[in-house]
N, C-alpha and C positions, 0 to 999 in steps of 0.2 A: 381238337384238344387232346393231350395226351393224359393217359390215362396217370391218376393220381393230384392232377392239376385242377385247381377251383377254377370256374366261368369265368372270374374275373382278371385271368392269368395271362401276363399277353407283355409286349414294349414297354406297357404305362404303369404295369405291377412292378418291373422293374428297372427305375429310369437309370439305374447304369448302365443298362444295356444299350440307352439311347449313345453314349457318349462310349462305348466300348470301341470302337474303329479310329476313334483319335487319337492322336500320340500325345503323350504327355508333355506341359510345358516345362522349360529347363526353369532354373531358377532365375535367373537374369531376363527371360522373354515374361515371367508371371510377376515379377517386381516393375516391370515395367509398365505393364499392363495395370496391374494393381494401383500406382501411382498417377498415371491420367484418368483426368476428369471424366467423367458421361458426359456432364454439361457443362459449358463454358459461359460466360457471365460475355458482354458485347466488348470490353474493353479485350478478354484474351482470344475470343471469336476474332474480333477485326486485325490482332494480333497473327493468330496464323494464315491468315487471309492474305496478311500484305499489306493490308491498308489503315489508316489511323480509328480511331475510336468514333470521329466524326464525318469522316466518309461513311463507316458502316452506318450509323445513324439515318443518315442522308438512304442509302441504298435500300434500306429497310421500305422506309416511306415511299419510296417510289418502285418497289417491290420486287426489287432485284436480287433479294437474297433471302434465302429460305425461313418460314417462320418461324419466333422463338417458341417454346412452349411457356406456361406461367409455372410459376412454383412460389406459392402464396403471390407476394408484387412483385418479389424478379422477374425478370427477361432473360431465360436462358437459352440456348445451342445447343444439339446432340453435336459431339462431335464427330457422328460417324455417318449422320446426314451433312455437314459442314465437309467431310471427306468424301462423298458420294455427291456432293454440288460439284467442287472441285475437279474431280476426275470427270467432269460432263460439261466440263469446261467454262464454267459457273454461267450455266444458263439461266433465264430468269424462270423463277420456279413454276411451274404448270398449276393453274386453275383448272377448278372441276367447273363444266357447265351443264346445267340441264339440259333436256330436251326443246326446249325452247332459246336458245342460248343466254338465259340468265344466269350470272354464277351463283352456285351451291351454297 
């Protein structure tokens, strides 16, 4: 610790410091970011996907495509795990199993 610095002085005293190594975004790369979703509803999920509203449907149930989270009764998408299926070549998503192989 240097001297004149309180105990509690460190990355997390100052979280710009976290984010000080990255470059700023331009205005057209943070408008665009700004304007897509987090979460995608199953009609715009199955939309970027490729496929209709009721394949995804279908694909769900039979567990081929990643879970939605709840948000109150919607069925949402991150769409940055729906981009991380994708580029893994939309594997069917991994189950956790215990030590006995019943799932989690």
């Amino acid at each position: 610790m240097k001297s004149g610095e309180h105990p509690g002085a460190g990355p997390l005293a100052r979280p710009e410091a976290a984010f000080a190594d990255r470059e700023p975004l331009n205005r057209s790369s943070a408008l665009q970011l700004a304007t897509q979703p987090l979460l995608l509803s199953a009609p715009n999920a199955a939309l970027i996907c490729g496929v209709s509203e009721r394949t995804w449907w279908k694909l769900l149930v039979l567990g081929l495509v990643p879970k939605p989270v709840s948000l109150g009764r919607r069925r949402l998408w991150s769409r940055t795990v729906l981009e991380d299926w994708v580029a893994s070549s939309c594997r069917p998503p991994t189950t956790e199993r215990t030590l006995h192989g019943r799932l989690a």
